[in-house]
N, C-alpha and C positions, 0 to 999 in steps of 0.2 A: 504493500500500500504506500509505498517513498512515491509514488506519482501524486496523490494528496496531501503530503506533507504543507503544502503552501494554502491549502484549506485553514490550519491554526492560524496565520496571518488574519483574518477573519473576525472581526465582530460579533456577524450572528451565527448561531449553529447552524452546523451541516451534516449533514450523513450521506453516507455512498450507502446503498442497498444492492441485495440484488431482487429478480422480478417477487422473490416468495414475501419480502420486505426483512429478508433479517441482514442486519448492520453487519458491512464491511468495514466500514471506516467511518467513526466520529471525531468532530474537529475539537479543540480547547474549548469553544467556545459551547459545543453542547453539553459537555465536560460540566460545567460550570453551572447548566441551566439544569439538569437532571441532578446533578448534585450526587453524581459518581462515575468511577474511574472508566478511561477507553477499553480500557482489558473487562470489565461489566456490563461496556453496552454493546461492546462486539459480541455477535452472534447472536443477541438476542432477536426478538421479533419487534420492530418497529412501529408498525402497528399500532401495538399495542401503550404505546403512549400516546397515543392523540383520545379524545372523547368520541371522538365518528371514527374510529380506525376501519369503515368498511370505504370512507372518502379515498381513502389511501390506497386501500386494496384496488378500488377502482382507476383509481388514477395508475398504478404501475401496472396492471392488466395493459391498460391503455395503450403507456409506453412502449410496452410489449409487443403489442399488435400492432405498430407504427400507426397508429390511427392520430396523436399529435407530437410534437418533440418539446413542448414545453406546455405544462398546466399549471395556471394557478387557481387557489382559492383558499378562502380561510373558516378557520377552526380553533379548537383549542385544542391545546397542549399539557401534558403534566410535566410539571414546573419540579424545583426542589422542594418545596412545603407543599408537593400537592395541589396543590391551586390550580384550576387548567389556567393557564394563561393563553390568552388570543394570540391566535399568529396570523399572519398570512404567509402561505406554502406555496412554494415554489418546485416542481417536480420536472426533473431536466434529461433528456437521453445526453449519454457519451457518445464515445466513439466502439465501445465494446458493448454488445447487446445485453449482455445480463447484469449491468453496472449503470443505477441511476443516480443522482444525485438528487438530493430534497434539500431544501436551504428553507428555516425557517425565519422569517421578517415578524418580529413583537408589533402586534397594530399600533402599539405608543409610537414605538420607534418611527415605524413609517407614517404614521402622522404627522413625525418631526420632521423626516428628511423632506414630505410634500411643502410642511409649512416655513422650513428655509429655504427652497427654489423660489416656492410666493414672495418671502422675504426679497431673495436674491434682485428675481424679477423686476419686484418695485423700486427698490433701490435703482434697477437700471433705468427706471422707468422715471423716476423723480428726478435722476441725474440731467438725462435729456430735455425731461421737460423745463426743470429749474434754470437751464443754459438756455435754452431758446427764449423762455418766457425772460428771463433777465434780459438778455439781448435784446429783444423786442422794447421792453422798458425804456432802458436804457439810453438806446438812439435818440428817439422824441426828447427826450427828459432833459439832456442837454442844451437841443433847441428853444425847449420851453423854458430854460432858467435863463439862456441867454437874452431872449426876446424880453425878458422882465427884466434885467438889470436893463438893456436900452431904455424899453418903457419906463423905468425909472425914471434916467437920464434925462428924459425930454419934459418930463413932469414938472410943475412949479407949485403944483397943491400938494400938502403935507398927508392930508389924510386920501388921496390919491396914490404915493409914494409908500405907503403902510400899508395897502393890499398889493402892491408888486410885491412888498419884501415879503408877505404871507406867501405869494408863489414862488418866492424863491426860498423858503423857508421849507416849506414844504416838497419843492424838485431836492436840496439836499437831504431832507428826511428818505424821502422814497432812493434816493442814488444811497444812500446809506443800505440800505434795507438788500437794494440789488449787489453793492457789495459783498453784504455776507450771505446771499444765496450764491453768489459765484467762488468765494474765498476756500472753498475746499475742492473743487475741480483746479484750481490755478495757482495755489500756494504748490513749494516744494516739498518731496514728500524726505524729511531728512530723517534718516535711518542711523541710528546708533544703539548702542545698548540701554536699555532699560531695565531701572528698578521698578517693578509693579506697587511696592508698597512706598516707594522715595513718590509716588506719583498717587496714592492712596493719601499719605500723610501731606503733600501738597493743594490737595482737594480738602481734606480736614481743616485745614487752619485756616482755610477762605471761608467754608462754612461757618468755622465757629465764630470765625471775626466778624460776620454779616447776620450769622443769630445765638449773640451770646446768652442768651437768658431763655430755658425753657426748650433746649436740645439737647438730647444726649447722644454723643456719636459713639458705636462700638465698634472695636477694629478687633475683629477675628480671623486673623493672619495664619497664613501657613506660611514659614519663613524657609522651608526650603525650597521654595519657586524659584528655580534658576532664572539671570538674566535672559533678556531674549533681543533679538533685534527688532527694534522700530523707531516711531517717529516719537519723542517722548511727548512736547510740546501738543503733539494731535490728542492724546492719550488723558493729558491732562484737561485739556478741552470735551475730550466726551465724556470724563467723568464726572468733569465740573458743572456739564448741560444735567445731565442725567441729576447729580445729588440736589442740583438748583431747585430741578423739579419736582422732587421732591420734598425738599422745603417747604416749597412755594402750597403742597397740597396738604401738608401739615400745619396749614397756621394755624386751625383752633385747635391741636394738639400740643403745638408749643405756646398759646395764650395761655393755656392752664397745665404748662410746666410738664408734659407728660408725654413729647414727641420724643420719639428714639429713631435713627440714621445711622446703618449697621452698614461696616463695607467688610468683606468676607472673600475672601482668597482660598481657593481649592487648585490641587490638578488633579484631569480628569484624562482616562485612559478610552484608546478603540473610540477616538470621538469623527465622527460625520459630521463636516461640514461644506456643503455645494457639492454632495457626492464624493467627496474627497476623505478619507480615511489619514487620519492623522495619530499617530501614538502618543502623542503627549499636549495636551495643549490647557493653558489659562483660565479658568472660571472665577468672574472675578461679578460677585453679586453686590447691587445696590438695596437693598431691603429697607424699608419707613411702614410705618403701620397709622398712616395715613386713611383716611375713607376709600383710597382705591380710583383707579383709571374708569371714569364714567362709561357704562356699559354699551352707550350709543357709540363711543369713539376707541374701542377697545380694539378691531381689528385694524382701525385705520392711522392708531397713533405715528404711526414713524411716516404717515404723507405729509407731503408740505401743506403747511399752512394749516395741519387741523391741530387746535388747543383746546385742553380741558377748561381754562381758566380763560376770564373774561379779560380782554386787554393782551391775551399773550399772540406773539408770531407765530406759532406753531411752526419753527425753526428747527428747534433746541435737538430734538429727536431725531429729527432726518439728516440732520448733520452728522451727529455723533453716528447712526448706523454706514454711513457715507465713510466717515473717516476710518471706522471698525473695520468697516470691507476691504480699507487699503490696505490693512495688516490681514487681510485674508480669513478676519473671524466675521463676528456676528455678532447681532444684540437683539434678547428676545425680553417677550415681559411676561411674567404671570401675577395678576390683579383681581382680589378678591377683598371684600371692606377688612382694613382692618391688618392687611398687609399684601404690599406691592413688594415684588422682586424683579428685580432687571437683572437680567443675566448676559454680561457680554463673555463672550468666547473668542480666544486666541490662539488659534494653532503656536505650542514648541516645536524648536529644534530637538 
């Protein structure tokens, strides 16, 4: 079985069968989900761990009789505490007839990897948009603040000369605005070494400078996070968006002295990100126990321009997943009242 040996590279469990379904070959990773050894699950009958084991039987019948070369579909599975756990099964021919392959997919899992392409997508999708629509802005904007300082110039009435400068007041407000929807497409992306918590404890003491009374920040570090390569300056920028806002949705938790702001450093192994299989990489959580990301804007938080909060750019977000992406992770949210988690992810070396 050395022809499968690059199966344990692998995330999710796999088994080689052959047509009767008993185990040729299980990977580490099923290892792990059965919760005993490859010398235990060889030879047994495979089958017999699913809750529909007659699914299976029919699906390698199938393969058997060339009628398709790959089927999926889902079921459950017994887990190590027995639990069936959801899969979705994947049932594949080789290139030897009596040698199939089953690769289970956790329906969690593959809800994650659909809802990072989503992610992926939109990111692609705000980028473009954010660069045209700025552009578009932008052109006019110019004209229009020129044509108001002439029209000043030619002026002699004072309160004439006081709504030019509203329009020019207002063309630099909106040229401000269009800067920082372009400032992360057009800056430099400068790559050096990174402390994750030199860049944790520099987001902290902006916090606490801007709400010293009625926050409490907790830092729960894992300090053996090796360095990594990136842009430090970008880093501290999306964590500083991300902790802002949640400040910003904790005020009556910090009115009455009782808001807490946790940043939280793990590594996380076998991580998928845009389909990409990474062995080591960054999980670095912003957690507030805030009332939570409003249900109506919940799927839409990281598009431009949409804010929970009256008065905000709905900026803050799409930036920071923008800049996340150029270090090749991610930023997801889970928000329920009472406590919000941002999760950005960072592929290690």
């Amino acid at each position: 079985m050395l022809r499968f040996q690059s199966f344990d590279l692998l995330a999710t469990p796999v088994a080689v069968v052959n047509g009767q379904g008993m185990v040729l070959f299980a990977n580490a990773a099923l290892e792990d989900v059965r919760g005993l050894s490859r010398r235990s699950i060889v030879g047994s009958c495979f089958t017999d761990s699913f809750t529909e084991s007659t699914q299976l039987q029919k699906a390698l019948q199938g393969v058997l009789n060339n009628e398709f070369s790959v089927l999926r579909y889902d079921t459950g599975f017994k887990s190590l505490n027995h639990e069936p756990l959801p899969v979705h099964v994947i049932v594949t021919q080789t290139e030897k007839a009596d040698e199939i392959v089953v690769e289970l997919l956790p329906l969690a899992q593959q809800a994650r990897q659909d809802r990072e392409e989503r992610l992926a997508e939109q990111a692609q999708v705000n980028k473009e948009l954010i660069r045209n629509l700025a552009h578009e802005i932008k052109n006019p904007l110019g004209g229009i603040r020129g044509a108001a300082q002439l029209l000043a110039m030619e002026m002699d009435s004072v309160e004439l000369a006081e709504y030019t400068q509203v329009i020019i007041r207002e063309a630099d407000r909106l040229q401000t605005l269009v800067d920082r929807l372009l400032a992360p497409h057009r800056l430099p992306h400068l790559v050096g070494d990174v402390n994750i918590h030199e860049v944790c404890e520099r987001v902290r003491l902006l916090i606490m400078a801007e709400f010293p009374k009625g926050l409490r920040v907790v830092q729960d570090y894992d300090t053996s996070i090796p360095e990594f390569r990136g842009d430090r300056e970008q880093l501290i920028q999306v964590l500083l968006n991300i902790a802002h806002n949640a400040c910003q949705a904790l005020t009556g938790q910090i009115a009455a002295g009782q808001a807490c702001l946790t940043f939280c450093t793990r590594i996380a192994r076998q991580v998928t990100v845009g389909k990409q299989l990474y062995r080591l990489a960054l999980e670095l959580h912003v957690i507030d126990n805030g009332t939570g990301v409003p249900e109506a804007i919940k799927d839409r938080i990281f598009y431009p321009l949409v804010s929970g909060r009256e008065g905000g750019s709905g900026l803050g977000l799409t930036l920071a997943q923008t800049l996340v992406q150029q270090h090749f992770g991610l930023i997801e949210c889970d928000s329920v009242p009472g406590r919000t988690d941002f999760r950005i992810v960072i592929p290690l070396p």
